[in-house]
NULUMPA-165984 format. One line per 2 residues: for each residue x, y, z of C-alpha. Coordinates in steps of 0.5 Angstrom, whole numbers, plus 500, padded with zeros to 3 digits. Layout:
# residues N
X:Y:Z ~ ...
# end
This chain:
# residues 950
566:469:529 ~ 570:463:529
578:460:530 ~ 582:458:525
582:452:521 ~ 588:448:517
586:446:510 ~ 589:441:505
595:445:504 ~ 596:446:513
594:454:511 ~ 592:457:516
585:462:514 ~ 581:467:517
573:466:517 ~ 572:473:515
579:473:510 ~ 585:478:509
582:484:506 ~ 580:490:509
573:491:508 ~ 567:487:510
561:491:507 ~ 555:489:510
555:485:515 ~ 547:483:517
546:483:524 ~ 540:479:524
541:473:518 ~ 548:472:520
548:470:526 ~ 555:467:526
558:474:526 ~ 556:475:533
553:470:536 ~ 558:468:543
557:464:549 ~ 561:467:554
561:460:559 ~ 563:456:553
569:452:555 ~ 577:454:552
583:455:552 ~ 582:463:551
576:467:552 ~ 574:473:549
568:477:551 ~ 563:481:545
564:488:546 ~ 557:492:545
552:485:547 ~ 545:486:544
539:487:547 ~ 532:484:546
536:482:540 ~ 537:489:537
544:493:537 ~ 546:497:543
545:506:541 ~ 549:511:541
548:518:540 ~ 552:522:534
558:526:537 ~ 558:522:543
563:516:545 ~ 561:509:546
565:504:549 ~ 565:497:552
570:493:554 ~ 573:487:551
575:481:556 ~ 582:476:554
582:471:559 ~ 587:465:560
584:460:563 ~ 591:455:561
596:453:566 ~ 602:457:560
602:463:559 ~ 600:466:551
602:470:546 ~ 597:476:544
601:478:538 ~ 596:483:535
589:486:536 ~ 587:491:531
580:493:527 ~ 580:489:521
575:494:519 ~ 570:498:520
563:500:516 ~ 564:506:516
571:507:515 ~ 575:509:521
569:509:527 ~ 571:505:532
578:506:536 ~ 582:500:540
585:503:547 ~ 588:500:553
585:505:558 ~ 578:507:559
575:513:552 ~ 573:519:556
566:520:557 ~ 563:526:555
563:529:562 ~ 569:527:563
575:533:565 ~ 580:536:559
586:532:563 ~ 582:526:562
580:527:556 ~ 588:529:552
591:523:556 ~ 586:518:552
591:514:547 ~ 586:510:542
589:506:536 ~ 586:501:531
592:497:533 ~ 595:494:539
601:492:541 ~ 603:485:543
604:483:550 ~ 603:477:554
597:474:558 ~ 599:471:563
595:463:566 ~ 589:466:570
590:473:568 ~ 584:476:564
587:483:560 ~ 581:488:559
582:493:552 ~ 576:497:550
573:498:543 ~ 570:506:543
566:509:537 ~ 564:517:536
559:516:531 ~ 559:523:526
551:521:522 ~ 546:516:524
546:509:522 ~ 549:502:523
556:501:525 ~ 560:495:524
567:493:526 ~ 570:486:526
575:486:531 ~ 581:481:530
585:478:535 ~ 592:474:535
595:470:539 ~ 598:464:540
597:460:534 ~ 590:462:534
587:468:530 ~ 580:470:533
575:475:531 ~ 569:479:534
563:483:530 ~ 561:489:534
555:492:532 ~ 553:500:534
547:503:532 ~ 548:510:532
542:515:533 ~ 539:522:534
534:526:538 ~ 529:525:533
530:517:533 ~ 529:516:540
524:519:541 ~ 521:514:536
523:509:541 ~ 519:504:544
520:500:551 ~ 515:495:549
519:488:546 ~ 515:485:541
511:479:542 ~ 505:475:537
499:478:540 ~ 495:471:541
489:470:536 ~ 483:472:540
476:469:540 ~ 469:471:542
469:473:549 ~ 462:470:550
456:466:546 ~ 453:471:541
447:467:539 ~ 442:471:542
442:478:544 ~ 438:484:546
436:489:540 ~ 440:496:541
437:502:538 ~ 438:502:531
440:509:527 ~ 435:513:523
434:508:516 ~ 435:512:510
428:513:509 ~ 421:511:513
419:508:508 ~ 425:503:506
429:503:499 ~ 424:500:493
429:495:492 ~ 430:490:499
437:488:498 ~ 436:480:500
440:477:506 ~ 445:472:502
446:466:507 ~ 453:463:506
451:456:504 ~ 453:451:511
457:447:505 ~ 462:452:503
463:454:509 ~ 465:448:511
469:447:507 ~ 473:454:506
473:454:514 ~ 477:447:513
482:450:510 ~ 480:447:503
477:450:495 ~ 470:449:494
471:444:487 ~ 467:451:483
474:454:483 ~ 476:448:479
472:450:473 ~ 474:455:467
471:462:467 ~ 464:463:462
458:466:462 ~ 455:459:464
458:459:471 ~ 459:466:472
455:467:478 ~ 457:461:481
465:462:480 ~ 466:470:484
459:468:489 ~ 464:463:491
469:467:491 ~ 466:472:495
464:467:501 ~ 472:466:502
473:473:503 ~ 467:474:508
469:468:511 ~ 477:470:512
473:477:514 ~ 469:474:520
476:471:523 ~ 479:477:522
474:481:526 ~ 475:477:533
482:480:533 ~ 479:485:537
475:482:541 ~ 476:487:549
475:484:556 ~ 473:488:562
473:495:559 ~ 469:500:561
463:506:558 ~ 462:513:560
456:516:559 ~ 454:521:553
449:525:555 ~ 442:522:555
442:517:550 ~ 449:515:549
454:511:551 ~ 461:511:549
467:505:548 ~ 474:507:546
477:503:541 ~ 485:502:541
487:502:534 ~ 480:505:531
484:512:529 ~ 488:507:525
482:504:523 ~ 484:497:527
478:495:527 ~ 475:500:522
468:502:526 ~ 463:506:522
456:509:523 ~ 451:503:524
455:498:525 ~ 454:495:532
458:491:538 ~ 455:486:543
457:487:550 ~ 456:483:556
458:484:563 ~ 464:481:566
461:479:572 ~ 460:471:575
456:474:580 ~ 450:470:578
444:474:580 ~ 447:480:575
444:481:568 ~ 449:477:563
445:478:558 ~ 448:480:551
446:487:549 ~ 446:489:542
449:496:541 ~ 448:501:535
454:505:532 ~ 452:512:532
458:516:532 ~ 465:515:531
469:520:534 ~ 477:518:534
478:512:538 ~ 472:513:540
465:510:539 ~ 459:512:540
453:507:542 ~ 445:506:544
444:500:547 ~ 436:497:549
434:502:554 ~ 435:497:561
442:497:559 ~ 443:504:560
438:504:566 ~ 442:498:570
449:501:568 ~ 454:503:573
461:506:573 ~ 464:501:576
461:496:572 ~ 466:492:567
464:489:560 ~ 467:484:556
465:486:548 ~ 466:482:541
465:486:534 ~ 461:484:529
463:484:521 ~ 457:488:517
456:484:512 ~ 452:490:508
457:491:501 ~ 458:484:502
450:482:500 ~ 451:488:495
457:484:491 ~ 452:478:491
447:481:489 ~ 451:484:483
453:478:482 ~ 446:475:481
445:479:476 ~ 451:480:472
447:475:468 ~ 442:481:465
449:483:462 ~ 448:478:457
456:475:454 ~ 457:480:449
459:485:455 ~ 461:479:461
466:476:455 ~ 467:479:449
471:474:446 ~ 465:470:445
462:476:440 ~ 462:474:432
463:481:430 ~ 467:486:430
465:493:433 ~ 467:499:429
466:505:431 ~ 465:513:428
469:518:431 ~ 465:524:433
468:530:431 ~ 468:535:437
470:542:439 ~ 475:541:445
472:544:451 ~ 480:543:455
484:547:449 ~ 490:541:453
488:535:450 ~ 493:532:446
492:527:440 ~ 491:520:444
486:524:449 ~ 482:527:443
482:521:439 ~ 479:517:445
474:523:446 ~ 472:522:439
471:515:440 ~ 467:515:446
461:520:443 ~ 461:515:437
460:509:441 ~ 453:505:441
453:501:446 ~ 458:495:450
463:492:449 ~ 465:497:454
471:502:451 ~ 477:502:455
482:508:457 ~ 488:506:459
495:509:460 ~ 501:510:466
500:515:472 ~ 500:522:469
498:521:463 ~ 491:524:464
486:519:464 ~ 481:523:469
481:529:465 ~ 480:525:459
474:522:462 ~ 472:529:464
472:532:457 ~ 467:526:455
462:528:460 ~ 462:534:459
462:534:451 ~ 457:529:453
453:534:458 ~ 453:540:453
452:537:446 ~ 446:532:449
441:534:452 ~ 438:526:453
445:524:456 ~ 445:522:463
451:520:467 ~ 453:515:473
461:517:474 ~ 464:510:479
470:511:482 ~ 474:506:487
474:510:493 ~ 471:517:496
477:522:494 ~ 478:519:487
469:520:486 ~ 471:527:489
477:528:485 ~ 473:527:478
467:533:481 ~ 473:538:482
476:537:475 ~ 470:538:472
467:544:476 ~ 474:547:475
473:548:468 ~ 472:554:466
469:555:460 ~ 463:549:463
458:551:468 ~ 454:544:469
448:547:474 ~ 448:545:480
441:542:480 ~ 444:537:475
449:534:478 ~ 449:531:484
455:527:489 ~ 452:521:492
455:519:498 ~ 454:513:504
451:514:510 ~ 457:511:513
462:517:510 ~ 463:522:517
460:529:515 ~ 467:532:516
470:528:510 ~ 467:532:505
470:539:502 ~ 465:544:504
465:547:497 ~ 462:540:495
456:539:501 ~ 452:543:496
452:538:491 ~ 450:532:496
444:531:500 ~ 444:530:507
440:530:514 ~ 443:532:521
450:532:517 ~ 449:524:515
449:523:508 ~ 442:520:505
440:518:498 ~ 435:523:495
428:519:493 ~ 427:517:486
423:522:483 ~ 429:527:485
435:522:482 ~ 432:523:475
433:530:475 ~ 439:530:475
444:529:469 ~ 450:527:472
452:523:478 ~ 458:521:482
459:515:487 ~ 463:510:488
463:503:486 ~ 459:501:492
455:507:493 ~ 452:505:486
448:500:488 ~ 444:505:492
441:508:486 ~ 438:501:484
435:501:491 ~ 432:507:490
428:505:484 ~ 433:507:479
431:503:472 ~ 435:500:467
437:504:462 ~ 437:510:465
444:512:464 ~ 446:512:458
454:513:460 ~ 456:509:466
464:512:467 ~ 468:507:471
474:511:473 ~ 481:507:476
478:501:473 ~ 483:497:475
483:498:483 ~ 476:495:483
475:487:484 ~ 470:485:479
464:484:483 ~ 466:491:485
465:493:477 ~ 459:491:476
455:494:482 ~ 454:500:477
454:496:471 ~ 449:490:473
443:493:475 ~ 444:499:471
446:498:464 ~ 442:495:458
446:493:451 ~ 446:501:448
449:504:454 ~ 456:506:454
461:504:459 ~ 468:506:459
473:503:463 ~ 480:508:465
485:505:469 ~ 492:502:468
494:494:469 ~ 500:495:471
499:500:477 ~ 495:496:483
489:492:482 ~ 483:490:488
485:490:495 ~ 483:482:497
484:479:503 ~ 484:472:503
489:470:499 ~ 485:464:497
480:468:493 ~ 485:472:490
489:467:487 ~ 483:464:484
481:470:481 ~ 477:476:485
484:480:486 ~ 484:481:478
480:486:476 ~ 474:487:470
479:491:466 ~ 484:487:467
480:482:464 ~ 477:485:459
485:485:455 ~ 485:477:455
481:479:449 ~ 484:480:442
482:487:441 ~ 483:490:447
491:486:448 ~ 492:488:441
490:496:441 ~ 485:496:437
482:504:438 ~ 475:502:437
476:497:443 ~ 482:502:447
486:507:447 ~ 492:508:449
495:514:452 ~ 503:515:453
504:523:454 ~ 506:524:461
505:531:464 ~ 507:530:471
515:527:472 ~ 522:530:470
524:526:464 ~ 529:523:468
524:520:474 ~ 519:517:468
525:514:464 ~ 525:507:468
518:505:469 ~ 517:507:462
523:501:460 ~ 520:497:465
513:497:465 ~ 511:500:459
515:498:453 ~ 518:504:453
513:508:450 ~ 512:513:454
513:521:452 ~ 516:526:457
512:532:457 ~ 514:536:463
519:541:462 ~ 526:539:464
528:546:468 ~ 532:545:474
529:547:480 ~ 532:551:486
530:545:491 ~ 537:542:487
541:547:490 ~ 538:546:498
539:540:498 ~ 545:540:493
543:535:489 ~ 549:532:486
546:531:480 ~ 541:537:477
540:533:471 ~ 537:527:475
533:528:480 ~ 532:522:483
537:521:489 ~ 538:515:494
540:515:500 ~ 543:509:502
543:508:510 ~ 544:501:514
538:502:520 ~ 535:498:524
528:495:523 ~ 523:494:528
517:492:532 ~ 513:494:539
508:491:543 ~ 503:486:540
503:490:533 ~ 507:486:528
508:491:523 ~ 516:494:522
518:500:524 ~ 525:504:522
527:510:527 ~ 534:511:522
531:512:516 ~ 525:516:520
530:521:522 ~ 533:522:515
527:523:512 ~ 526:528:518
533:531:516 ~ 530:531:509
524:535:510 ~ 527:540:514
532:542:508 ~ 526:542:503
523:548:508 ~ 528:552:508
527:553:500 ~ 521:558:500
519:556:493 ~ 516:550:497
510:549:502 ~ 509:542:506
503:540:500 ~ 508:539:495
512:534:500 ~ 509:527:500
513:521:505 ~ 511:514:502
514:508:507 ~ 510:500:506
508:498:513 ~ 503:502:518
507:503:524 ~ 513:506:519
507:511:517 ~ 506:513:525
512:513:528 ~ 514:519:521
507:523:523 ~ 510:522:530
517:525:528 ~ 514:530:524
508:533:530 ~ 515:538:532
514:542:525 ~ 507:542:526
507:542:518 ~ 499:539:517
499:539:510 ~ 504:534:509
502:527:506 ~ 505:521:510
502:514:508 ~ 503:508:503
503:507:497 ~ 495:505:496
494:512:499 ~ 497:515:494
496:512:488 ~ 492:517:484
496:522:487 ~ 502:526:486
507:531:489 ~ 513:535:487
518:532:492 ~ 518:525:494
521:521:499 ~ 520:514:500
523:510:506 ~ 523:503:505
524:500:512 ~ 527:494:511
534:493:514 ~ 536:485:515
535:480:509 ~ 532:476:515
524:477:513 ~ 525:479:506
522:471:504 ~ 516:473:508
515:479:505 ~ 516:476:498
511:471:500 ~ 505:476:504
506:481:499 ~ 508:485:504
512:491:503 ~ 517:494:497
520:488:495 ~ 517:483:489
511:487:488 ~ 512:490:481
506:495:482 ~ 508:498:488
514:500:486 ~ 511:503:480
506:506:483 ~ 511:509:489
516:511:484 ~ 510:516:479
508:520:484 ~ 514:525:484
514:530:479 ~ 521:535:481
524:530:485 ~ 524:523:488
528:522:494 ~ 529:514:496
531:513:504 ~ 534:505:504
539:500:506 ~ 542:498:498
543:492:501 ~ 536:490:502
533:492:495 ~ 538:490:491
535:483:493 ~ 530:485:488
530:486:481 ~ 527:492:480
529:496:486 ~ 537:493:483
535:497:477 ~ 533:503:481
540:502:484 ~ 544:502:479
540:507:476 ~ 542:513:481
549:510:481 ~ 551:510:475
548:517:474 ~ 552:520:481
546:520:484 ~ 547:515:490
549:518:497 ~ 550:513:504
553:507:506 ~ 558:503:501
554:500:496 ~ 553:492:494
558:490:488 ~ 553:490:482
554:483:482 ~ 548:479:479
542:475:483 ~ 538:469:483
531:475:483 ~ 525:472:484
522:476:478 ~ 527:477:474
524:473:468 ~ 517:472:469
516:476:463 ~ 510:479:462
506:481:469 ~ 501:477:467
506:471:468 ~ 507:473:476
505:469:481 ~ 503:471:488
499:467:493 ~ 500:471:499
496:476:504 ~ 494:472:509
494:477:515 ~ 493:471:520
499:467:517 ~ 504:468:523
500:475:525 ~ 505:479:521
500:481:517 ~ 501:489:515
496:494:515 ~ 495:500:511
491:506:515 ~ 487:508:508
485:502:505 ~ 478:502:503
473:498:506 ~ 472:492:503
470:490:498 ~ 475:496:497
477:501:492 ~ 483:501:488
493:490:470 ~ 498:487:464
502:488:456 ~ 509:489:456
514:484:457 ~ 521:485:462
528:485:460 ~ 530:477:463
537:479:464 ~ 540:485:466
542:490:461 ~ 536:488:456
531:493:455 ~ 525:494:452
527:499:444 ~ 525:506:447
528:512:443 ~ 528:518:446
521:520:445 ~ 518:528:445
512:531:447 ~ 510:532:440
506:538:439 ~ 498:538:440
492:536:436 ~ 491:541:430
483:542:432 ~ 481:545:426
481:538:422 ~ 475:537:428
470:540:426 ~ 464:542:432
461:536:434 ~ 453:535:433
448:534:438 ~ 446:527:437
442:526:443 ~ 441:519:446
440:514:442 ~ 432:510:441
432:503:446 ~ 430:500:440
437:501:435 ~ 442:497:432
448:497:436 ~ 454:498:433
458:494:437 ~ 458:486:437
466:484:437 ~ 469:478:434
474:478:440 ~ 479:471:441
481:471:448 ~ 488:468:449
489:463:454 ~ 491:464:460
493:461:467 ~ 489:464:472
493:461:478 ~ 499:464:475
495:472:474 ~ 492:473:480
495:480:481 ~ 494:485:487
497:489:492 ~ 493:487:499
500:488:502 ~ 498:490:508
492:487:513 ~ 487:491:515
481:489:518 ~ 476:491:513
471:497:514 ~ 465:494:517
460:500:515 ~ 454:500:511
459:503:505 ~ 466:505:503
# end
């Protein structure tokens, strides 16, 4: 701190001021509170008690003392008064103590220890010319977490003050300490020229014979990529969105974000690492980082290795060398044969990775013939008619389905053909078991019927055969219903009840030949995968319903995989997912923002009829069966306009009673904790050792309940390296069944208990956070998406002082305060803040230009981000101030369908290819700023998967 000062009236003031309370004191943005150069010249000197190290507050363990010495020194020829030194204040209350001698240690004798006198306050004395006064400042801390003092000294006619900052630990977060200082790792290059190689040994293809259909090479034009890797935008972006420049507009999109992927690869680039000999035909390389999918390594990639030697007479040739296994952080590889022959143990390699470009070719294929689609599917708008669609009555298969569920079966057995149909709804509302119920009406009224099912990712694809072999009164056939999976997906992956329903070849998935593809009625497969079944010579028309389940995860191009080379005008596309939960995993941020980050379906609602809810275009689900009302009702005002209806039953759980929950009638708690966030080594993702070691203490409570299991249990943290130091914190309770990831890894997902950590503990990073999307703060879909997952309880582990800082998390705040649901450090004033969001309205209003993982390499990385192009939208207006929300009456979950006004359902079979379809539209979209909609989570940089499929 500083001295004092004389204002205009020659009063005198202190820095931090009279009143005895100093909240949050933020070590890191602040630097005034503790910044002191002990050799700075003066009249009087006073040391900082408890200095940093490597920029970080000293540690002390709960339960033992701490202390430091304070040094007062004159360095005048006159003696000085000290009049006082006392504790201003302390965070928390009553935790640090100020003594004339030495505080005991703890192996200290009981005489010493009875004989130690600490205060908040000393006497004065007098501190003669020369003389340097020792005192002590000691601190017994009673529960983890920062503890602050501001120490005040008053002597002569100055008045001084010093910062001291403790951070107070348990076993559990230093063991989670690391001895490694952060440092930006440096951008890596290539390690040698990789023009020319010699070929590996290549995996077994997919067939002898080859795919009817060669998947074309799609050179990246040398003028594009002179101009993105100049950092500049190709003058096709500049361009609106139609049919016209359709292809022209995403492949250029698609260029930018391979280009950003090829860079991103280097990263991982390995000098003079050595192989061990596998058996007879392999070599094995191990991949720091590989385990966490940095890089991410599948079967049938390949690396390029060349001996690190400058011997001239050794072999310096380049080699090519073939994934064929990936076992940990280990690969397995076959070069050419000389290169096996010539190796030694001692020998020394320099290795660069090679971005596959594999999916990439598949979205420009896809792309190129999206035009097939025609513009009354691609843009919806431009049709001159409007659809109307008759509702086919059915009998319900699921006896749970409710009105809107039933009403969107309906209208989905009476559709003809595009404009697509979308499900749309918040998290919980059902949207997959309403796709199931339609598939299986579909399966058991029409014979004709043949179904692809997409989904964004392998589990979601998985999740969809589980719900529909678990319905009882169906029993689809095994010969009619078949799990398509990619060659790159490791065997032991897939649940060994749902190997039967795949085909496979010495535990390596395959696509079975054509003649075997059209045997069966429904097939399942993600977005990528799709694009096997037109290679092996499935036609067009085939499939007369493509399901496209989370919808709005996928990237456009993504989308149309299945839909490009597969759909005619009669086919029924349907769309599930929700706008408002996170969208396309994009990774250069260039290419989101002009566009690939925003999905087909959330698109698709710049047209009228989807916007404005029009059932023959959409249906809108609202009924939540997963969320205690109390943990709904926020993101229901927030995000959905209030139009959210609680399902679940509201009983108290005995999980309230073990953790002695304050408030039974709301079970959402947070727990307020000023920690320390953290980085090791060269990796820049954020780590929290406090808020690690709280959430352990949680779980640890919860476990004592017999009424629940590890599985019910989820941990959710915003940065990767959060993630590890949690799963290292929780490898002593051997609990395997307990999810701990991101956000993205559990959207989709729910668990009866969550608990978030959201790491951030300093104010300092959070604007570049808010620039490179990268954990909680300003992302609205991501704290939506990690507030719906909890069904009984959510638990929130934070620094209050940090998320207040958005508005969102403010509301969540205020929101367990108000209710007396907030446990922890003092919480900020509730004053109101300059949000960064408050008052963008609708989401389609949010603007975000980030997720560059090279920019100041502090790019996050999420462990289960799908391979790129990966996996995983808009309607409703936000409260612009506070206090202002969204009509929402306290809805109640009506009762069911009456089924006996549906009469049973006829068999209709599918349609002639040469029928009238019903299903023009007269759609006027509304305008839009693309800049300013370009909405996606890419919060964290991984390296892409650079398999031959997700």
């Amino acid at each position: 701190m500083g001295t004092m000062f004389q204002n205009d009236w020659d009063e005198e003031y202190s820095t931090i001021g009279e009143k005895p309370e100093i909240g949050f004191l933020d070590y890191e943005d602040d630097k005034s509170l503790h910044s002191f150069d002990p050799f700075e010249e003066g009249p009087i000197i006073i040391t900082l008690p408890f200095p940093f190290i490597n920029g970080k507050p000293q540690s002390a363990l709960i339960g033992e003392t701490a202390a430091d010495a304070i040094d007062i020194k004159n360095t005048t020829d006159e003696p000085i008064d000290l009049w006082s030194v006392r504790i201003f204040s302390s965070n928390p209350e009553d935790s640090y103590l100020l003594s004339v001698m030495k505080p005991p240690l703890r192996d200290s004798d009981e005489v010493a220890k009875r004989a130690f006198v600490g205060s908040t306050c000393l006497e004065d004395r007098t501190v003669q010319p020369g003389q340097t006064l020792k005192i002590w400042l000691s601190c017994k801390p009673r529960d983890i977490g920062l503890h602050t003092s501001v120490v005040h000294f008053d002597l002569g006619n100055e008045k001084i003050e010093r910062v001291a900052f403790l951070l107070a630990e348990d076993s559990v977060s230093q063991a989670l300490f690391s001895n490694k200082p952060y440092s930006r790792a440096q951008p890596s290059r290539k390690k040698f020229e990789c023009n020319q190689y010699v070929p590996g040994a290549r995996p077994t293809q997919q067939h002898a014979m080859g795919f009817k259909y060669k998947l074309p090479r799609y050179a990246i034009p040398l003028d594009i990529r002179e101009i993105v890797e100049s950092k500049q935008i190709p003058d096709a972006l500049d361009e609106e969105l139609n049919f016209d420049n359709y292809a022209k507009i995403f492949s250029t999109l698609i260029v930018m974000e391979e280009i950003h992927l090829e860079e991103a690869m280097r990263a991982y680039d390995m000098e003079y690492v050595t192989m061990k000999r596998r058996g007879n035909q392999f070599l094995s390389l191990v991949v720091p980082g590989l385990a966490e999918r940095r890089p991410s390594l599948v079967y049938g990639d390949y690396i390029l290795a060349q001996l690190a030697t400058d011997d001239p007479l050794a072999d310096n040739r380049t080699y090519q060398g073939y994934i064929h296994r990936v076992e940990a952080d280990e690969i397995f590889l076959r070069f050419d044969q000389a290169f096996h022959l010539s190796r030694q143990n001692e020998d020394l390699y320099n290795v660069s990775f090679t971005y596959n470009r594999l999916n990439m070719r598949r979205l420009y294929q896809a792309i190129d013939a999206a035009a097939n689609l025609g513009p009354e599917l691609l843009f919806p708008s431009q049709s001159s008619f409007k659809r109307v669609i008759k509702r086919s009555p059915f009998t319900p298969l699921n006896p749970n389905l409710n009105k809107e569920q039933a009403n969107s079966v309906g209208m989905i057995l009476g559709c003809k053909g595009s404009p697509p149909y979308l499900i749309h709804g918040p998290p919980g509302t059902g949207k997959t078991i309403t796709l199931v119920e339609a598939i299986l009406q579909l399966y058991t009224s029409r014979k004709k019927a043949r179904i692809l099912v997409c989904a964004s990712s392998n589990s979601a694809a998985d999740h969809v055969l589980e719900k529909i072999l678990e319905m009882d009164n169906v029993r689809v056939r095994e010969n009619e219903i078949f799990r398509l999976n990619a060659t790159s997906r490791p065997y032991e992956d897939v649940k060994p009840d749902f190997l039967r329903f795949c085909f496979f070849d010495d535990m390596v998935f395959r696509c079975p030949p054509v003649n075997a593809l059209l045997q069966y009625r429904i097939v399942i497969s993600t977005y990528m995968s799709a694009s096997l079944l037109y290679a092996e010579g499935i036609r067009r028309g085939h499939f007369s319903h493509i399901f496209l389940d989370e919808a709005g995860q996928a990237s456009e191009p993504e989308t149309m995989v299945p839909l490009s080379h597969l759909c005619v005008r009669q086919t029924v596309i349907v769309l599930a997912g929700d706008p408002m939960q996170l969208g396309p995993v994009i990774y250069s941020k260039n290419a989101e923002k002009y566009g690939l980050g925003r999905s087909y379906l959330e698109r698709l609602f710049e047209c009228e009829h989807y916007l404005n809810g029009d059932e023959n275009y959409v249906t809108k689900l609202v009924r939540n069966y997963r969320c205690h009302p109390a943990i709904l009702e926020l993101p229901s005002k927030l995000f959905y306009e209030g139009e959210l209806i609680a399902c679940k039953d509201e009983n108290e759980s005995s999980i309230y009673d073990s953790l002695e929950l304050p408030n039974k009638l709301f079970p959402v708690l947070f727990i307020g904790i000023q920690g320390c966030d953290e980085r090791e080594g060269n990796n820049p993702s954020w780590f929290n050792r406090i808020e690690a070691s709280k959430v352990v203490e949680i779980i640890r409570k919860v476990m004592r309940n017999p009424d629940f299991g590890e599985s019910d249990i989820g941990v959710i943290a915003p940065y990767r390296q959060q993630v590890l130091k949690l799963k290292k914190a929780l490898e002593s309770l051997e609990m395997p069944d307990l999810k701990v990831g991101s956000v993205e890894q559990f959207q989709g997902q729910e668990r009866e208990i969550i608990i978030i950590s959201t790491v951030r503990s300093t104010v300092k990073h959070n604007d570049f956070d808010r620039v490179h999307n990268l954990g909680f703060l300003s992302n609205p879909r991501r704290f939506n998406v990690a507030i719906t997952r909890a069904k009984t309880l959510l638990i929130i582990v934070g620094n209050p002082h940090i998320i207040t800082q958005d508005w969102h998390w403010d509301k969540l705040l205020r929101n367990c305060a108000e209710n007396g649901s907030y446990q922890g450090c003092p919480l900020p004033p509730p004053e109101m803040h300059n949000f960064h969001d408050a008052n963008l309205g609708a989401y389609n209003e949010e603007k975000r230009e980030s997720n560059d993982e090279d920019i100041n390499n502090e790019v996050e990385c999420n462990e289960d981000m799908p391979n790129p192009p990966s996996n995983e939208s808009e309607s409703s207006e936000l409260p612009t101030n506070e206090g202002q929300w969204a009509d929402s009456s306290s809805n109640q979950c009506s009762n069911l369908v009456r089924w006996s006004d549906l009469s049973e359902i006829q068999a209709t079979g599918w349609g002639n290819d040469n029928e009238p379809c019903e299903s023009s539209s007269n759609c006027v979209g509304t305008t839009s700023d693309d800049s300013t909609k370009v909405i996606g989570w890419s919060d964290l940089s991984r390296i892409p998967a650079s398999g031959w499929d997700d």
